[in-house]
C-alpha positions in Angstrom: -26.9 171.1 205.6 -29.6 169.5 207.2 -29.0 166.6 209.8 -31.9 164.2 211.0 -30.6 161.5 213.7 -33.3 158.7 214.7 -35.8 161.3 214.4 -39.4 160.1 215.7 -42.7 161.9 216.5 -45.7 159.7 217.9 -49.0 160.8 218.4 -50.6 158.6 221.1 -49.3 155.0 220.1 -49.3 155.7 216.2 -45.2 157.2 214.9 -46.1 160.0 211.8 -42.1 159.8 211.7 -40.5 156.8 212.3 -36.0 156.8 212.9 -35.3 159.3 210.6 -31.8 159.4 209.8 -30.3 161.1 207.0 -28.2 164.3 205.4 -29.5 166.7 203.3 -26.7 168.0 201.3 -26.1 171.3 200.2 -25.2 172.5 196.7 -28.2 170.7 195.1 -32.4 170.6 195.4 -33.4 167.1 197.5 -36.9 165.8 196.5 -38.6 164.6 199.5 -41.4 162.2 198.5 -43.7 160.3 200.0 -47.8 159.2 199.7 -50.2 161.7 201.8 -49.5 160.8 205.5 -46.4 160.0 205.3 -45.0 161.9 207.6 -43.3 164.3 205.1 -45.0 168.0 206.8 -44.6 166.6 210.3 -40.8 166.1 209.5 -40.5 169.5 208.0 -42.2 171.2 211.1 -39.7 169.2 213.1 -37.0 170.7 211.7 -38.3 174.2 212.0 -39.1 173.7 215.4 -42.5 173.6 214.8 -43.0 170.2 216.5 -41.2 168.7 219.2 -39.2 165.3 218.4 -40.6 162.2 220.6 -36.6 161.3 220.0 -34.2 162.0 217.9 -33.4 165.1 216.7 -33.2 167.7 213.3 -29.8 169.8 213.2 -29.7 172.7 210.5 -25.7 173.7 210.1 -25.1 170.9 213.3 -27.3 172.8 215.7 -31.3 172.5 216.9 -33.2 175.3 215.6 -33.9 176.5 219.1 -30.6 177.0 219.5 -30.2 179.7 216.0 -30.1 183.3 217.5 -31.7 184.5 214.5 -33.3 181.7 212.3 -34.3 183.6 209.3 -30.5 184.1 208.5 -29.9 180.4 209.2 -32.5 178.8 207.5 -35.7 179.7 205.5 -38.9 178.1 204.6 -42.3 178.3 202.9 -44.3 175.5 204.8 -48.0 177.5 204.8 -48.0 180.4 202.7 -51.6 181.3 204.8 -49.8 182.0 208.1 -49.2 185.9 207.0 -52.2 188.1 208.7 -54.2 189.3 206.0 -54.5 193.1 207.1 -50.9 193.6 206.8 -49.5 194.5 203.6 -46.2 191.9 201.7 -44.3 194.8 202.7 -44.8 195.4 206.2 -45.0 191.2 206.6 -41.6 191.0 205.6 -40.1 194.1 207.4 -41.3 192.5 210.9 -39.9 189.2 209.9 -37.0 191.4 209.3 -36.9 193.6 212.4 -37.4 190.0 214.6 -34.4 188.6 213.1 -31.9 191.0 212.6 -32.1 191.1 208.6 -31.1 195.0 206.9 -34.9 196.4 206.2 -33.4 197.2 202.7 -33.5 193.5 202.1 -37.0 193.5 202.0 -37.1 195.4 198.3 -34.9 192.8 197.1 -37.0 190.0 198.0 -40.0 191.1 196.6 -38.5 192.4 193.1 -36.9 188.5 193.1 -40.6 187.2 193.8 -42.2 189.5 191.4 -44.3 191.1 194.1 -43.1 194.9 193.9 -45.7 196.2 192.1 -48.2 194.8 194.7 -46.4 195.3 197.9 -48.0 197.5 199.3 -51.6 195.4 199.1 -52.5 193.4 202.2 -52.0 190.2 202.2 -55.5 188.8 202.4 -56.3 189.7 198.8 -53.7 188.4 197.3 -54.5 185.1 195.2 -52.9 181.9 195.8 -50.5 182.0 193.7 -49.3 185.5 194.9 -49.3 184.4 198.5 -46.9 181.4 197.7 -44.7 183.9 196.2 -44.7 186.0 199.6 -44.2 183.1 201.2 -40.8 182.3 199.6 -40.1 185.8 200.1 -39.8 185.4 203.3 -37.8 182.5 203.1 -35.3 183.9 201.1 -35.6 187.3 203.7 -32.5 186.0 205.6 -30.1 185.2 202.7 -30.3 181.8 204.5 -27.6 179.1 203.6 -30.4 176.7 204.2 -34.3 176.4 202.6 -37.3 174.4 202.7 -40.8 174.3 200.6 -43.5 172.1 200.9 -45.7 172.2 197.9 -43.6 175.5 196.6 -45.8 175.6 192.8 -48.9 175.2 194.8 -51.4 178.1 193.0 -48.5 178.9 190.3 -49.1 179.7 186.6 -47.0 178.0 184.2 -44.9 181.0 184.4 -44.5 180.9 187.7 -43.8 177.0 187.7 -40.7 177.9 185.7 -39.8 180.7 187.5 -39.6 178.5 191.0 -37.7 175.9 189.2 -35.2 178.3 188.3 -34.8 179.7 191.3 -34.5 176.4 193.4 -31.9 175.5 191.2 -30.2 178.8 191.2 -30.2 178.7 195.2 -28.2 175.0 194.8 -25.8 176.1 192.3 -24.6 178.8 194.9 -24.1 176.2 197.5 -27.1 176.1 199.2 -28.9 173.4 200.5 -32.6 173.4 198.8 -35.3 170.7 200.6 -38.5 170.4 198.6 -41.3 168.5 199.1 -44.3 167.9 196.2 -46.5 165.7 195.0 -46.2 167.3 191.4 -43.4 164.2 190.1 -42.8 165.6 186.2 -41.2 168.8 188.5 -39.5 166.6 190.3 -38.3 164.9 187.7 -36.8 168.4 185.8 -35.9 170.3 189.3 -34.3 168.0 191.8 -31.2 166.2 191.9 -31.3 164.0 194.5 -34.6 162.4 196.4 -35.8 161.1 199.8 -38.6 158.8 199.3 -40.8 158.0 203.1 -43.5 156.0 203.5 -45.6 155.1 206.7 -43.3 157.6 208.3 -39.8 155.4 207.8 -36.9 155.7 205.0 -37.5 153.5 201.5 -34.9 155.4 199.8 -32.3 157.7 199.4 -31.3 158.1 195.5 -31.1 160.3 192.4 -34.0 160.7 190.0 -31.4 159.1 187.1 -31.3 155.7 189.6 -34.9 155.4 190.1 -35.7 156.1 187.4 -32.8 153.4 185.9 -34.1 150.5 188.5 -38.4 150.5 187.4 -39.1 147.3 186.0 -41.0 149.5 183.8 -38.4 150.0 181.4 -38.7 148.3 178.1 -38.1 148.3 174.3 -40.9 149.1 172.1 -41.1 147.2 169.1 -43.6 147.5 166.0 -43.1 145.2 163.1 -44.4 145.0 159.7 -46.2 141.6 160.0 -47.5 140.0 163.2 -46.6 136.4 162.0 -42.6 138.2 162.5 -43.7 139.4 165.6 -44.7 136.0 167.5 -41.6 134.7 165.9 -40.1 137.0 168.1 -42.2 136.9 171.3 -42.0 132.5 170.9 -37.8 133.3 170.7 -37.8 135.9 174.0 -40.7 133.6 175.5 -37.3 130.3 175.3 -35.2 133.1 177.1 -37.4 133.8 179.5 -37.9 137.3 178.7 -41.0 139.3 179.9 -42.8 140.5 176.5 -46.4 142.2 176.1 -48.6 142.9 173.4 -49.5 145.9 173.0 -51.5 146.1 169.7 -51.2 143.5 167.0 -48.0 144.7 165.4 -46.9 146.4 168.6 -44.8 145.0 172.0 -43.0 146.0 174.9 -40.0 143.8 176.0 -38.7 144.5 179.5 -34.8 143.3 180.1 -33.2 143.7 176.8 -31.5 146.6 175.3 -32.4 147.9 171.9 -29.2 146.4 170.4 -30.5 142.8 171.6 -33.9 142.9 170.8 -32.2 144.2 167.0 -29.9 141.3 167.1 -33.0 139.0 167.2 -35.2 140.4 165.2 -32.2 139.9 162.5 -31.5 136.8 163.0 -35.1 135.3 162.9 -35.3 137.9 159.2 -37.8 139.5 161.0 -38.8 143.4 159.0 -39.2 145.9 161.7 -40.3 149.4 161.6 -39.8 150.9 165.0 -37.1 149.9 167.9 -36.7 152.1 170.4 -36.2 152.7 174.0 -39.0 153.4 176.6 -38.1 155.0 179.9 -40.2 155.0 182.9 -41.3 158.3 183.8 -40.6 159.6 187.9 -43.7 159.2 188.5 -44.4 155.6 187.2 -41.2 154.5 189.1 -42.4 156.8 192.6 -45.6 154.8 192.3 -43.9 151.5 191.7 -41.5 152.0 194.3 -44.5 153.0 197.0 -47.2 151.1 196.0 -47.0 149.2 199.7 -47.2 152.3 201.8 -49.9 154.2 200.6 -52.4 154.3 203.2 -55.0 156.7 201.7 -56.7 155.9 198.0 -58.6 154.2 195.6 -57.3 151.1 193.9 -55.4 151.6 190.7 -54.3 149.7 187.9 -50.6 149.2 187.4 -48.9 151.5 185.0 -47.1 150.0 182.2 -44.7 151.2 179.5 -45.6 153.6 177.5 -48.3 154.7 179.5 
C-alpha cells in the first residue's frame, strides 16, 4: 500500500504537488492521470525518495522510503528506463541492484526470462533499443519480489506484443495482491489495464474513481439514432426539444440524444409511428471522459475542439 498525507513539493513559489492525500490499494493496477505538468513524475520521485517533500509525506507499507533497509524488496519501480550505465551488460545491472539490496543473485535469471531479455543478457545496456531498455527497467523492478510497484510510461518503446505482454503482467502482479501504480498518457490502456484511477491536475486531486464511473458520469454519453425518413426524425428532435432533452444532428437521418436510455428514446419513436433503423447506445471512451473531466487544468497545448459522441 501506498500512503500520501498532505503531500506538497514547491519549487520557489510555484507547488508541482499540491496536499496530496490519498491510498493506493493493493490487489489492483491504480491509473494515475493527469495533463503534462501535473505533477504526476514529481509525486512518483517523492515516493521513491527521489525528491524531498516541502510537507507532507509518501509511506510505502506505513513507512518513508528512507526508512526501508532494503528498498528493492519493499518496493520496485521503472521511473527512467535510461538511468542503467550503458557499458554494463542487463546482467551485471541487475546483479549489483541485487548485491545492494540483499536480493538471492539467482533472482536475477528469473527476471530477465519474465521480461524476455535472456537471450540478450549478456549485451550492454547502451545498445539495447527502447523498447528493450523499458523491459530492463521493469526487470529491475520486479528484482526484489516487491509487494509494492510503480511505472511511469511502462509501454513507452513497446511493440504491440510487448503492449500486451505489460498489461498482462501489471494485472497478474494485482491479482496476487500487490499494489501496481501506473502512470500513462496512453488512455485506451488505461482503459483495458487499470482498475481504479487518480486523476491530478495543477498538482492537486480532481478525482479518485474507477474507469466504469468515469466513464458512467461523461456527458458524452448518448443514444444514436438513424431513421428512415428525416421528416420522422424532427418529429422526434421537436418531441425531446418540449422535454428539454439535448439532441444533435449528426447527418440528415442521423442523431445523438444525451440523457435518455435506449428503451426511452424507443418508447418515443413509437409513439410518434416514427420507422427507425438503428438504436443503440454510445459510450464515451476513457479518453473522451479524461479530457472532459481535465479540460480546466491543462496548462500546456493547443486549443482543441470538443469531442462529441461517436467521435
Amino acid at each position: 500500500m501506498i500512503t500520501l498525507q498532505g503531500l506538497t513539493k514547491k519549487y520557489g513559489g510555484q507547488a508541482a504537488v499540491d496536499n496530496l492525500s490519498l491510498t493506493i490499494a493493493a490487489g489492483r493496477v491504480t491509473g494515475f492521470l493527469g495533463p503534462n505538468g501535473a505533477g504526476k513524475s514529481t509525486t512518483m520521485r517523492m515516493i521513491m525518495g527521489l525528491d524531498h517533500p516541502t510537507s507532507g509525506q509518501a509511506l510505502v507499507g506505513g513507512r518513508a522510503y528512507a526508512d526501508l533497509a532494503y528498498p528493492l524488496r519493499e518496493i520496485g519501480a521503472l521511473l527512467d528506463a535510461k538511468a542503467v550505465h550503458p557499458g554494463r551488460s542487463a546482467r551485471a545491472h541487475l546483479r549489483a541492484l541485487a548485491r545492494t539490496n540483499g536480493i538471492p543473485v539467482g533472482r536475477v535469471d528469473e527476471v530477465l526470462e519474465t521480461v524476455g531479455l535472456t537471450s540478450v543478457a549478456n549485451r550492454r545496456a547502451g545498445s539495447y533499443s527502447l523498447g528493450m531498455g523499458q523491459r530492463l527497467g521493469i526487470a529491475g523492478a520486479l528484482l526484489g519480489n516487491p509487494g509494492v510497484v510503480m511505472f511511469d510510461e511502462p509501454v513507452n518503446g513497446l511493440d504491440p506484443d510487448g503492449v500486451r505482454w505489460i498489461r498482462g503482467l501489471m494485472r497478474g502482479l494485482a491479482a496476487e495482491g500487490r499494489t501496481v501504480f501506473v502512470s500513462s498518457h496512453l488512455m485506451s490502456e488505461m482503459q483495458l489495464t487499470a482498475d481504479h484511477l487518480v486523476i491530478i491536475g495543477k498538482g492537486r486531486l480532481i478525482t479518485e474513481t474507477s474507469v466504469k464511473e468515469l466513464i458512467d458520469s461523461s456527458s458524452l454519453n448518448a443514444v444514436r439514432v438513424r431513421g428512415a425518413e428525416q421528416e420522422g426524425l424532427k418529429m422526434l428532435v421537436a418531441r425531446l426539444h418540449e422535454s428539454s432533452v439535448a439532441v444533435r444532428w449528426e447527418s440528415h437521418n442521423e442523431l445523438y440524444i444525451t440523457g435518455l436510455t435506449v428503451d426511452r428514446v424507443s418508447d418515443l419513436a413509437f409513439e410518434l409511428g416514427i420507422r427507425l433503423h438503428e438504436v443503440r447506445s454510445v459510450e464515451a471512451s476513457l479518453e473522451q471522459a479524461y479530457m472532459e473531466l481535465t479540460a480546466d487544468s491543462v496548462e500546456f497545448g493547443a486549443a482543441a475542439g470538443r469531442p462529441h459522441p461517436g467521435a
